[in-house]
C-alpha positions as CSV (number, residue, x, y, z in Angstrom):
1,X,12.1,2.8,-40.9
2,X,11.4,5.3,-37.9
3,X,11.1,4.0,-34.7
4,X,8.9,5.7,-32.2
5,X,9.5,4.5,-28.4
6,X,5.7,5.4,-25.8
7,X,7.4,5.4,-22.4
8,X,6.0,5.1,-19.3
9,X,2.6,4.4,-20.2
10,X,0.0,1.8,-18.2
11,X,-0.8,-0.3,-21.0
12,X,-4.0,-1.7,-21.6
13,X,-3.5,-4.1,-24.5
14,X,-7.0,-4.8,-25.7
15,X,-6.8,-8.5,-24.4
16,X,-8.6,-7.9,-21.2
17,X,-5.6,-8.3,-19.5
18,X,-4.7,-6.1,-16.1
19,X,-2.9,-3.0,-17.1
20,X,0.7,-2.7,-16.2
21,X,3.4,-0.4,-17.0
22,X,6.0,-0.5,-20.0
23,X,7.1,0.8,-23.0
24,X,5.8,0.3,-26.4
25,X,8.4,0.5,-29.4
26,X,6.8,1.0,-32.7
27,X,8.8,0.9,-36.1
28,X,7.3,1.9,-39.3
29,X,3.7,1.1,-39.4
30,X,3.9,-1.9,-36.8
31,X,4.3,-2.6,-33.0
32,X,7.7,-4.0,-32.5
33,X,8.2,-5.0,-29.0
34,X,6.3,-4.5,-25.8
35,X,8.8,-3.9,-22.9
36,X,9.6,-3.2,-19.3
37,X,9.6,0.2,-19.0
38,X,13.3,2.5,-19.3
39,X,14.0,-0.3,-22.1
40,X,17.1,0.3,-24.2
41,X,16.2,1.3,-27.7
42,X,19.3,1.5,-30.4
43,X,19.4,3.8,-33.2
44,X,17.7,6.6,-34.0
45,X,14.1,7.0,-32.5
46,X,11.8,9.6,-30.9
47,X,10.6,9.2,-27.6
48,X,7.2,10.1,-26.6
49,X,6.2,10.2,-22.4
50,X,3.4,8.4,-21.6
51,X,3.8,8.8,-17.9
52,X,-0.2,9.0,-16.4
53,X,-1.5,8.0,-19.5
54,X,-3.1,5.4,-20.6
55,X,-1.5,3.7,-24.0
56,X,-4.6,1.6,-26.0
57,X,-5.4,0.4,-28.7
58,X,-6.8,2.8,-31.1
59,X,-10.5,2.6,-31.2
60,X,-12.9,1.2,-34.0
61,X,-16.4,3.1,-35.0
62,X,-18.0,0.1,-35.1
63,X,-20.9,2.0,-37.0
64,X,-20.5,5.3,-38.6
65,X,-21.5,7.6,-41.6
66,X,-18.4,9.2,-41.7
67,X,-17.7,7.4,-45.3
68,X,-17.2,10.6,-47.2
69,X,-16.3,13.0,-44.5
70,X,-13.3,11.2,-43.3
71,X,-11.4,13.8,-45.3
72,X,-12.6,16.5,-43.5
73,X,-10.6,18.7,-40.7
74,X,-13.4,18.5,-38.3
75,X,-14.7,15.2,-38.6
76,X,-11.3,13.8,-38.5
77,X,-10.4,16.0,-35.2
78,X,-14.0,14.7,-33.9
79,X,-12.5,11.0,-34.3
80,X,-9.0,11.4,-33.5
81,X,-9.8,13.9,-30.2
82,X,-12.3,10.3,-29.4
83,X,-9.0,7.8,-29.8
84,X,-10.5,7.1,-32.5
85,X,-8.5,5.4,-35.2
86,X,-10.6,3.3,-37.6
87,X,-14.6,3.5,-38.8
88,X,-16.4,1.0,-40.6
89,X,-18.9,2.5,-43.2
90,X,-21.1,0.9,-45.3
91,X,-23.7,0.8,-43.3
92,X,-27.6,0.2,-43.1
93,X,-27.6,-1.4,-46.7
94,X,-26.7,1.8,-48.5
95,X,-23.2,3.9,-49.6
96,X,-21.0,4.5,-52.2
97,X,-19.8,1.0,-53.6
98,X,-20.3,-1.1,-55.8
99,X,-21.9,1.1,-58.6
100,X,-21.1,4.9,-59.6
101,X,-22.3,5.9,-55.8
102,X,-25.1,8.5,-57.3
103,X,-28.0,6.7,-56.1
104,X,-26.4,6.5,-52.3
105,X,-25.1,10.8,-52.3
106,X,-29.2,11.3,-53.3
107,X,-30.9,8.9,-51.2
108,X,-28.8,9.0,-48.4
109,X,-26.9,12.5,-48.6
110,X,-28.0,13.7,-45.6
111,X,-26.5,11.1,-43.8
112,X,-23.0,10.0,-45.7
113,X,-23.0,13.4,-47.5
114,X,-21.0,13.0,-51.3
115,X,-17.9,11.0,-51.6
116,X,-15.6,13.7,-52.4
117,X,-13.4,11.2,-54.8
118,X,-14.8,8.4,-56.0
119,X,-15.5,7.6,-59.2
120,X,-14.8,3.9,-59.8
121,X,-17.1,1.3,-59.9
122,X,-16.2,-1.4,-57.4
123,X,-15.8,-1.8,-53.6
124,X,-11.7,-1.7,-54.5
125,X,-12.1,1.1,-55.7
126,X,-13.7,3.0,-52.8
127,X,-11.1,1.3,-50.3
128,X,-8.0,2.7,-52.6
129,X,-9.8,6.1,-52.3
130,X,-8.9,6.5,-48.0
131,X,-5.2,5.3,-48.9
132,X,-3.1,8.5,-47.8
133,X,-5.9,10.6,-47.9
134,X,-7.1,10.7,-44.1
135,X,-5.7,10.2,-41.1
136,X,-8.7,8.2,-40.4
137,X,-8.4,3.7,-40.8
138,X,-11.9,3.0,-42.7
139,X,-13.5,-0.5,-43.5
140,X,-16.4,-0.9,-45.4
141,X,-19.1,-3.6,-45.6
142,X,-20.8,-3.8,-48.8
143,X,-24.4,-2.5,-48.9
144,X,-27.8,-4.6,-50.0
145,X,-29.6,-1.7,-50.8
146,X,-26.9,-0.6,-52.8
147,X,-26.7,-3.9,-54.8
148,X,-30.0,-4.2,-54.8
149,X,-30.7,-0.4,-56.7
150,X,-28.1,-1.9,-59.1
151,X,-29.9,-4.7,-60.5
152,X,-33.9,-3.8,-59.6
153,X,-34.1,0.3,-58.8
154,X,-36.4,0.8,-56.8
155,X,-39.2,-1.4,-57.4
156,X,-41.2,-3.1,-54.7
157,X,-41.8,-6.5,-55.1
158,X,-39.8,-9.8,-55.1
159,X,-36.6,-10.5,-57.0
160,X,-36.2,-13.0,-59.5
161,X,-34.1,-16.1,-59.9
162,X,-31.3,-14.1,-62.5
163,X,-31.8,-11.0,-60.5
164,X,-31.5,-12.4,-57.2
165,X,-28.3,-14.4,-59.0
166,X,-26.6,-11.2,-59.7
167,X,-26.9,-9.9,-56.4
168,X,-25.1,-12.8,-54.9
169,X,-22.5,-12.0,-58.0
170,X,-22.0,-8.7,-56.7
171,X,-21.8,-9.3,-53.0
172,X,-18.9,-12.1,-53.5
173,X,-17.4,-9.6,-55.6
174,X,-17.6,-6.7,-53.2
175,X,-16.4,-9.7,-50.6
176,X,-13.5,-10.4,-52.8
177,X,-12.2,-6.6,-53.2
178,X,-12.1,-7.0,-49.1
179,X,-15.5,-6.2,-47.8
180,X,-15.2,-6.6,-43.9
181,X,-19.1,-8.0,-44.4
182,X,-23.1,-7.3,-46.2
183,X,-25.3,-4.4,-44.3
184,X,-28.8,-4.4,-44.4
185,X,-31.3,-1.4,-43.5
186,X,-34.5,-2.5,-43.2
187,X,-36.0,0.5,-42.8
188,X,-34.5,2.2,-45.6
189,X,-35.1,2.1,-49.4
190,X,-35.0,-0.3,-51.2
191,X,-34.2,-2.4,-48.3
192,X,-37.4,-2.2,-47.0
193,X,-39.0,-4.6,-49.9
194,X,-36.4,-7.3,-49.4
195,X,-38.3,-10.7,-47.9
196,X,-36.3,-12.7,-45.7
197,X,-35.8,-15.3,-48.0
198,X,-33.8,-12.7,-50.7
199,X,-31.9,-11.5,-47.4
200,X,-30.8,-14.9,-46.7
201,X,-29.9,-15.5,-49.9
202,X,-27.3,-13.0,-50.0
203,X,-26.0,-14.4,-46.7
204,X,-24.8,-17.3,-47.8
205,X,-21.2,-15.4,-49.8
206,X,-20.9,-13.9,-46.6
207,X,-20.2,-17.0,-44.7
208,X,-18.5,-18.6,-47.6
209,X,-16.0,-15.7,-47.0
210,X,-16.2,-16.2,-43.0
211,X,-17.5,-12.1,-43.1
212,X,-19.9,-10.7,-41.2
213,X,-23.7,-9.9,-42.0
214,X,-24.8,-6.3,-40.1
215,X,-28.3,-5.1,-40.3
216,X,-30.3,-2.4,-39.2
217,X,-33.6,-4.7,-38.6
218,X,-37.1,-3.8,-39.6
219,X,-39.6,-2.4,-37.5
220,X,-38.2,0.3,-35.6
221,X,-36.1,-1.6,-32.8
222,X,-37.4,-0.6,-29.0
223,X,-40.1,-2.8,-27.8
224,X,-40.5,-4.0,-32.0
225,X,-37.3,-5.2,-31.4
226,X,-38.2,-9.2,-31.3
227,X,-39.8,-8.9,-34.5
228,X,-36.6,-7.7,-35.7
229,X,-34.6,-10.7,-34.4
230,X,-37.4,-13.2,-35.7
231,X,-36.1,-12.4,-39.0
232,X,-32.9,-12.1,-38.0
233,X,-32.8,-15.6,-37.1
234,X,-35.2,-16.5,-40.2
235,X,-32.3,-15.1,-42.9
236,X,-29.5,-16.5,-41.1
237,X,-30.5,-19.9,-40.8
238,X,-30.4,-20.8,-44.2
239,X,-26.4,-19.7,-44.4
240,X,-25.5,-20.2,-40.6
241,X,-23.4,-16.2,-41.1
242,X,-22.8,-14.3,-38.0
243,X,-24.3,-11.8,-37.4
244,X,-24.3,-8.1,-36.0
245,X,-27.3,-6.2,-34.9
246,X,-26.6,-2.2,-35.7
247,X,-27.3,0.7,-32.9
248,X,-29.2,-2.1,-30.9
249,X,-31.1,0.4,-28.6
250,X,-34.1,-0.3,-26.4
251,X,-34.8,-0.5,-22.6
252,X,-32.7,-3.3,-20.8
253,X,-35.6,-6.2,-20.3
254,X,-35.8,-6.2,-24.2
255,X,-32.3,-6.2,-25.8
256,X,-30.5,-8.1,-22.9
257,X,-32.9,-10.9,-23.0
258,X,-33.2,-11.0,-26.8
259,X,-29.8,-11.3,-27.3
260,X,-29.2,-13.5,-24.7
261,X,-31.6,-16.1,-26.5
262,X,-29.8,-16.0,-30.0
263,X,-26.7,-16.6,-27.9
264,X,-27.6,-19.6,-26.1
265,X,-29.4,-21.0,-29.3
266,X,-26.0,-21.5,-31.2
267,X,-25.9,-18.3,-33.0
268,X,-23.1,-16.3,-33.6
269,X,-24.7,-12.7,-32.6
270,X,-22.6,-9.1,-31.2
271,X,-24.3,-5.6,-31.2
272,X,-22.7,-1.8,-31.3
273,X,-24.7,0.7,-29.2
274,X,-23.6,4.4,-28.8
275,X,-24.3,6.2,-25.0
276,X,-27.1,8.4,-25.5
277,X,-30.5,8.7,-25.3
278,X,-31.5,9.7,-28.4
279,X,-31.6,8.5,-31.8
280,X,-30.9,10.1,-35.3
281,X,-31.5,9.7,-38.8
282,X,-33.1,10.4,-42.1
283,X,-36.3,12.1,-41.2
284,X,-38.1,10.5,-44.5
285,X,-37.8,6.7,-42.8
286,X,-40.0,7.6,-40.7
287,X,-42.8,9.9,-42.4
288,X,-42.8,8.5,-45.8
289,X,-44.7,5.6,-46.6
290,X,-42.4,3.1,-48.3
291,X,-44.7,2.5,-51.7
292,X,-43.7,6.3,-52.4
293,X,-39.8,5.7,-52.8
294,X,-40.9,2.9,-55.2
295,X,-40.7,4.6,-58.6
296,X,-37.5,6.6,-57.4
297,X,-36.1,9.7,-55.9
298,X,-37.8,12.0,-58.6
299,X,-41.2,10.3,-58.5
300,X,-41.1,11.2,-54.7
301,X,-40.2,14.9,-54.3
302,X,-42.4,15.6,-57.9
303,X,-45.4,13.4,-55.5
304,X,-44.4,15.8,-52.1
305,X,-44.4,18.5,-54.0
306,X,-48.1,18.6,-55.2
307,X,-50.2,20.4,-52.4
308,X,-52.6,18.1,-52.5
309,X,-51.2,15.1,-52.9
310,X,-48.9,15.7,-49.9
311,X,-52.2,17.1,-47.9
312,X,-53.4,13.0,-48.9
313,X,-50.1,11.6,-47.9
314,X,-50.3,13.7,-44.8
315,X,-53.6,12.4,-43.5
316,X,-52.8,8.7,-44.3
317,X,-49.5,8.9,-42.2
318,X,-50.1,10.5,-39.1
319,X,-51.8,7.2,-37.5
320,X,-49.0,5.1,-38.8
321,X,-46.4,7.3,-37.0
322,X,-48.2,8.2,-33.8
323,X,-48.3,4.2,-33.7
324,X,-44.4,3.8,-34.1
325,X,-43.0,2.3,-30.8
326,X,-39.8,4.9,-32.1
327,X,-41.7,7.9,-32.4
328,X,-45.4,8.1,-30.4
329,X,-48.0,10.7,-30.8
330,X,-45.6,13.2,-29.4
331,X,-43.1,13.3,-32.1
332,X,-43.5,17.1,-33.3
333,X,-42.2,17.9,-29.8
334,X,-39.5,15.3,-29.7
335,X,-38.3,15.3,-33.1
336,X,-35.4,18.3,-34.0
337,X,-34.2,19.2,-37.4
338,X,-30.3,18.7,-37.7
339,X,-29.4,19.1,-41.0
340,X,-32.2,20.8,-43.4
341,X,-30.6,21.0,-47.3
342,X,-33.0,23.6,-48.4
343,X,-31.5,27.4,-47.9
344,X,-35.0,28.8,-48.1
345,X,-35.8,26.5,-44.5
346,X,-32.0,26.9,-43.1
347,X,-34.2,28.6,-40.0
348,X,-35.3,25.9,-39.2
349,X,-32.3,23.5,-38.1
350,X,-32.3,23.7,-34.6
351,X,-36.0,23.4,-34.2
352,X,-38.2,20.7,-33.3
353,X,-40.6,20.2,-36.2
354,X,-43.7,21.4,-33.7
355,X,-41.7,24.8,-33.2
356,X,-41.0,25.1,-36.5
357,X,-44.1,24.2,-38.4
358,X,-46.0,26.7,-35.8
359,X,-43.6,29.6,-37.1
360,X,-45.1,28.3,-40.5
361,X,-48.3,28.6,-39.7
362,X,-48.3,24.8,-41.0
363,X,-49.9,21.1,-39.4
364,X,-46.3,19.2,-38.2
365,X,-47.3,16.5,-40.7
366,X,-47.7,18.6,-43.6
367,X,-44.7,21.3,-42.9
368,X,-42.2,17.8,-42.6
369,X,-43.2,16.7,-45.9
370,X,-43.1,20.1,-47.3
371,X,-39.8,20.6,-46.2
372,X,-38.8,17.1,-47.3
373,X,-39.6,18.5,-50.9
374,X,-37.8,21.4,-50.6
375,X,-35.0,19.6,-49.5
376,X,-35.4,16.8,-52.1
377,X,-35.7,14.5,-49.0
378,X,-32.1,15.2,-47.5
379,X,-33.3,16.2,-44.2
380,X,-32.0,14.8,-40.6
381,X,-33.8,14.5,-37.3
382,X,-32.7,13.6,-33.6
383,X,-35.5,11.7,-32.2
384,X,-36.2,11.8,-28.4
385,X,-37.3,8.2,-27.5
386,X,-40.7,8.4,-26.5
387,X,-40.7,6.5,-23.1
388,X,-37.4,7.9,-21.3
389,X,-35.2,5.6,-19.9
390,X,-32.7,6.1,-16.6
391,X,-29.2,5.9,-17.7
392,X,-28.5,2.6,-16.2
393,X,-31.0,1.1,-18.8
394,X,-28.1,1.9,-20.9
395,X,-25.4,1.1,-18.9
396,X,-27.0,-2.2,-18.6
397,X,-26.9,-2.3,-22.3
398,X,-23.4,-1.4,-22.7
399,X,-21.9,-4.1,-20.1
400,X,-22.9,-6.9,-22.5
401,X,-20.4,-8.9,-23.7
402,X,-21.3,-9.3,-27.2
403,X,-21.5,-5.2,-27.0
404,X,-18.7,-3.0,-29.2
405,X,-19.4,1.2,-29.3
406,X,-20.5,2.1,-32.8
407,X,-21.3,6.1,-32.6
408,X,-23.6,6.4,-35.6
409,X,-22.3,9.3,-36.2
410,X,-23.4,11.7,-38.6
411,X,-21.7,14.6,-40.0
412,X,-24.1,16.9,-41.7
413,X,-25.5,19.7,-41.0
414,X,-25.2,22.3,-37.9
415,X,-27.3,20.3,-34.8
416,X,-25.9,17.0,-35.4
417,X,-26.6,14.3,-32.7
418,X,-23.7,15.1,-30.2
419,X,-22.6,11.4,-30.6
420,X,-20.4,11.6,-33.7
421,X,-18.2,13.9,-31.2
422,X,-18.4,12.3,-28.3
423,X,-19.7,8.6,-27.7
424,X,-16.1,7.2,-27.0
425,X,-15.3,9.6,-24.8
426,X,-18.6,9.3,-23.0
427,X,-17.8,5.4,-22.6
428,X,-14.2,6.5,-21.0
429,X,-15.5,9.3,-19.1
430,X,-19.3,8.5,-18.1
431,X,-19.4,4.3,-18.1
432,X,-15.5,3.6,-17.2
433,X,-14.1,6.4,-14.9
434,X,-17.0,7.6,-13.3
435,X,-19.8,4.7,-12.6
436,X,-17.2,1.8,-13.7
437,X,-19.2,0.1,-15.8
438,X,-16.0,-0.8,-17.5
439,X,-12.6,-1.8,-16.1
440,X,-10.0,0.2,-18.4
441,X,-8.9,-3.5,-20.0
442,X,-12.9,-4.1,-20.4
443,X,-13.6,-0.8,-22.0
444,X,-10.5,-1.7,-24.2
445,X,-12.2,-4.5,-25.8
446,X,-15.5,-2.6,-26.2
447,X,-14.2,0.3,-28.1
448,X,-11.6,-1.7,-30.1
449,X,-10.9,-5.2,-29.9
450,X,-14.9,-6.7,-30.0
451,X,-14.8,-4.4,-33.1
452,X,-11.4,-5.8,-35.0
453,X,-12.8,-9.6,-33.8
454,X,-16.0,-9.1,-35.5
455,X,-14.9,-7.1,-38.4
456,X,-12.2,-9.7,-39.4
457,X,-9.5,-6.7,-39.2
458,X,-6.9,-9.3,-37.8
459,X,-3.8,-7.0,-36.7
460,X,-5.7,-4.4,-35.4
461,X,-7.5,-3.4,-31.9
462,X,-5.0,-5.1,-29.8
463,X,-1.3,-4.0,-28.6
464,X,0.5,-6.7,-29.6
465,X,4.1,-7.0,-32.0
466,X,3.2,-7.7,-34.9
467,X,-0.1,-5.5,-34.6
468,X,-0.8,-2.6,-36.6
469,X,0.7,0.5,-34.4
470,X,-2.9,2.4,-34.3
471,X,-2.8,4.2,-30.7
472,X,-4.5,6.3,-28.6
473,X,-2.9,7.8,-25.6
474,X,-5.8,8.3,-23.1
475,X,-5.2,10.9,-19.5
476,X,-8.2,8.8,-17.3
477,X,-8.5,12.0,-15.3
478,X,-8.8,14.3,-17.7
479,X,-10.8,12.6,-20.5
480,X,-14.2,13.8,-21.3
481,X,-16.8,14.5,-23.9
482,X,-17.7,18.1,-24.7
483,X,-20.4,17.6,-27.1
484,X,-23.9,18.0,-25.9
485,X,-27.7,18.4,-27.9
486,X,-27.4,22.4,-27.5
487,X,-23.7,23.0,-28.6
488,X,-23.2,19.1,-30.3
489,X,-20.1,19.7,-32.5
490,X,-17.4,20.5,-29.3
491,X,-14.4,18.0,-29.9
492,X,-13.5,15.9,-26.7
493,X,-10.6,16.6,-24.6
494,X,-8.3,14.1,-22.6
495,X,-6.8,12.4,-26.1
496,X,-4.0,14.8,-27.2
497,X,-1.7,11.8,-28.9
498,X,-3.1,9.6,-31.5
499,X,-0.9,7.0,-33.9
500,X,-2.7,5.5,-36.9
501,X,-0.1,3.2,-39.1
502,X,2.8,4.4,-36.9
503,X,2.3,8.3,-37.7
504,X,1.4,10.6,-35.0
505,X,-1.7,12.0,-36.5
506,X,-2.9,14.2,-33.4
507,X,-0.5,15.9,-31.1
508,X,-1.6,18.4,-28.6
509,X,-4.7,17.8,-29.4
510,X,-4.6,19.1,-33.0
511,X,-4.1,17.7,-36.3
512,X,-0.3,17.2,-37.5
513,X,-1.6,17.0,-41.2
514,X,-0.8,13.3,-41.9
515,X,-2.9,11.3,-43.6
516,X,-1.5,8.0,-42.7
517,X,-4.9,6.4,-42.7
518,X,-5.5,3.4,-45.1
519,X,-9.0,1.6,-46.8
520,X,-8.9,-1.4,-44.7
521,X,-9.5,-4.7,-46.5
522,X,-10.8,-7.9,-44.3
523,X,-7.7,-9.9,-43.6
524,X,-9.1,-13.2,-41.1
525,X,-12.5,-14.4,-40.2
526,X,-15.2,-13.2,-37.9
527,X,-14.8,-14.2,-34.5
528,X,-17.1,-14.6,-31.8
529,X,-16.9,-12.3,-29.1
530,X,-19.5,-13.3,-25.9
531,X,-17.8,-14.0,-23.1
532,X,-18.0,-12.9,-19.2
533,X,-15.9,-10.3,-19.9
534,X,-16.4,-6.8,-18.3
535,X,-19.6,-7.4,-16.4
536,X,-20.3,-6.2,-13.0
537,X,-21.2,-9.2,-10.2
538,X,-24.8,-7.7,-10.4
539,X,-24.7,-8.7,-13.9
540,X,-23.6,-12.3,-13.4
């Protein structure tokens, strides 16, 4: 078993603890001891000098689309450079498992791209795929939209008693093959035409298995935001699940509050934000209206790609956008294309759509559903928010207890939102370091061990023997993100040693080529995570 000895190192264990010097001996896979620091190690061992750096607990992606880009150089170096050690996909209600994971690389390519392996059928099956294949940890929660595709496609309306049945069926099953939880999307398809009484339904395995239920809510988050927890609360009152609120952005008086409210009413509640202000996702949640999706993917593009059908689609959406508290009147202007998967409109990533439907010669409604044709929908934007909001909005955000980092990170295409590169590093450099939003025990616990809590990952986000040895090595001065909207796919610096399982997967900053990385199965029960921990006295 080799034994690898961190010496030196200020330790910041994940509990929320005060740092404090030491030496961290890790054998095979596992943390072995914690010690005073020059401890005596027998045997055979390497030593690695930690002294100046930080040792942590590797960090967990508490929401990501890295699901079938984990295998990837770049991604992986984009996590790993981050301190990354473990992401949990799955998310928003749609990916690969359970089913043959077609429906999830068409409807949501753009964002999880094509699983590069998997061809099984269940949620074990997708976990065994990342076993020595990555350097990357990845969890997965299994998706409603997803299950739902399986038994009803894509039809609008209400499920019945057997199919609704066989839904549950499929979510204790996914449960069973070690789901960490059930994700919703609410905005996506066929999300969007589940009622709350279907969604709690489906809740009610979860808390039989003590798993977590995470949703992407309906209605577009910022100031919608309550109507999104209404329903929250609605669905999880029947099965009393926890819960977890997905890239819960929005100015300060709206999310703090909110959340605050579930909190004090009994319910189990955490969010992930990521440290930016802007958002990014599949440009057809926006601009399509939802009844088109509802006789499939083909129906769609053959329906966008009549002339004057989409001229009709185009007139009856522009209200309905211009009225989105998400998007605004201005969202030509505010709304850049990241990934575009049609080679005949490759020009036009790195555009905002009013740029590039001008070189067109094209309305911005009617160019964006041209080009979602074209692209047979897999098309990404990064959406500017259209009320700005000062930094300390999000700061204000970020300090909440029930908070955990969750970059949303997408991997496609060549604008990407900069956040897949550089949201952790942000939260050391930008929120801990800099303004000290954080303590360096309290930013411990939002990047990793709120995360591992929630996520029922048991031996993982904390130092501790007995934990799993995933490790970051973190120089506070010199950690920063790179990555910015202009040049968004620049790897982070300040990380240069990263353990995941016990193998050093990054050293001097590079890849080493293992792929100790492992398909994570839920192992204890969701914790709660709200505390006073890592606040300010302003905040108090």
């Amino acid at each position: 078993m080799n034994t690898v000895v961190l010496r030196g190192g200020l330790i910041v264990d994940g509990t929320g603890a005060p740092e404090f010097v030491g030496d961290v001996v890790v054998r095979g896979d596992t943390i072995h001891a914690i010690e005073p620091a020059g401890y005596s190690v027998d045997g055979e061992h390497e030593d690695i000098d930690c002294t100046g750096l930080l040792v942590m607990p590797g960090f967990i992606d508490a929401h990501t689309h890295a699901d079938g880009r984990v295998f990837e150089d770049r991604v992986a170096l984009a996590l790993l450079r981050q301190g990354v050690t473990t992401v949990i996909g799955g998310q928003d209600g749609v990916s690969y498992a359970p089913g043959d994971g077609k429906y999830a690389s068409e409807y949501f390519g753009a964002l999880n791209g094509p699983h590069p392996s998997y061809h099984g059928s269940s949620v074990s099956d997708l976990l065994a795929t990342y076993d020595g294949t990555s350097p990357i940890n990845v969890g997965y929660l299994v998706p409603h939209g997803t299950v739902r595709h399986q038994v009803m496609g894509m039809e609008n309306r209400r499920a019945s008693p057997d199919e609704l049945a066989t839904m549950v069926s499929l979510v204790t099953a996914a449960l069973d093959d070690g789901a960490l939880g059930f994700s919703t999307g609410l905005d996506y398809i066929p999300g969007l035409f589940a009622d709350a009484a279907e969604l709690a339904q489906l809740t009610v395995p979860v808390k039989a298995a003590d798993a977590l239920y995470v949703t992407h809510m309906r209605g577009g988050y910022e100031t919608n935001a309550g109507f999104g927890i209404a329903e929250v609360r609605e669905i999880v009152a029947v099965s009393g699940a926890s819960v977890h609120v997905s890239h819960f952005h929005g100015p300060q008086d709206v999310v703090v509050p909110l959340v605050d409210e579930v909190l004090r009413d009994g319910i189990d509640v955490s969010f992930d934000s990521y440290p930016y202000l802007r958002g990014s996702s599949l440009l057809a949640m926006p601009i399509l209206p939802g009844d088109l999706m509802s006789s499939g993917h083909e129906h769609a593009i053959a329906e966008l790609s009549d002339p004057a059908k989409r001229r009709q689609i185009a007139d009856t959406q522009r209200a309905a956008i211009a009225s989105r508290a998400d998007m605004g009147p201005n969202w030509p202007e505010l709304t850049l294309l990241s990934y575009v998967n049609a080679p005949a409109y490759a020009w036009a990533e790195g555009m905002t759509i009013r740029a590039a439907a001008e070189r067109a010669g094209q309305d911005p409604m009617e160019f964006s559903l041209e080009l979602l044709a074209a692209s047979r929908l897999e098309v990404v934007g990064v959406f500017e928010f259209p009320t700005p909001r000062p930094l300390e909005q999000v700061a204000a955000v970020m300090r909440h207890d029930a908070h955990m980092v969750g970059s949303d990170g997408i991997y496609m295409g060549s604008r990407p939102h900069p956040r897949g590169w550089g949201a952790f590093a942000k939260t050391l450099a930008t929120f801990t370091r800099d303004r000290g939003d954080y303590t360096w025990p309290a930013a411990s616990q939002h990047l990793s061990a709120n995360a591992a809590a929630r996520y029922g990952l048991g031996d993982r986000g904390q130092l501790k023997p007995g934990y799993k040895a995933d490790i970051a090595l973190v120089d506070p001065v010199r950690v920063q993100d790179l990555a910015d909207y202009d040049d968004p796919a620049v790897p982070a610096v300040g990380i240069d040693t990263v353990l995941v399982n016990g193998v050093c997967v990054l050293r001097d900053g590079q890849l080493t080529g293992a792929t100790a990385g492992r398909g994570i199965k839920r192992s204890a029960a969701v914790r709660p995570i709200a505390g006073t921990r890592g606040k300010k006295e302003s905040d108090s």
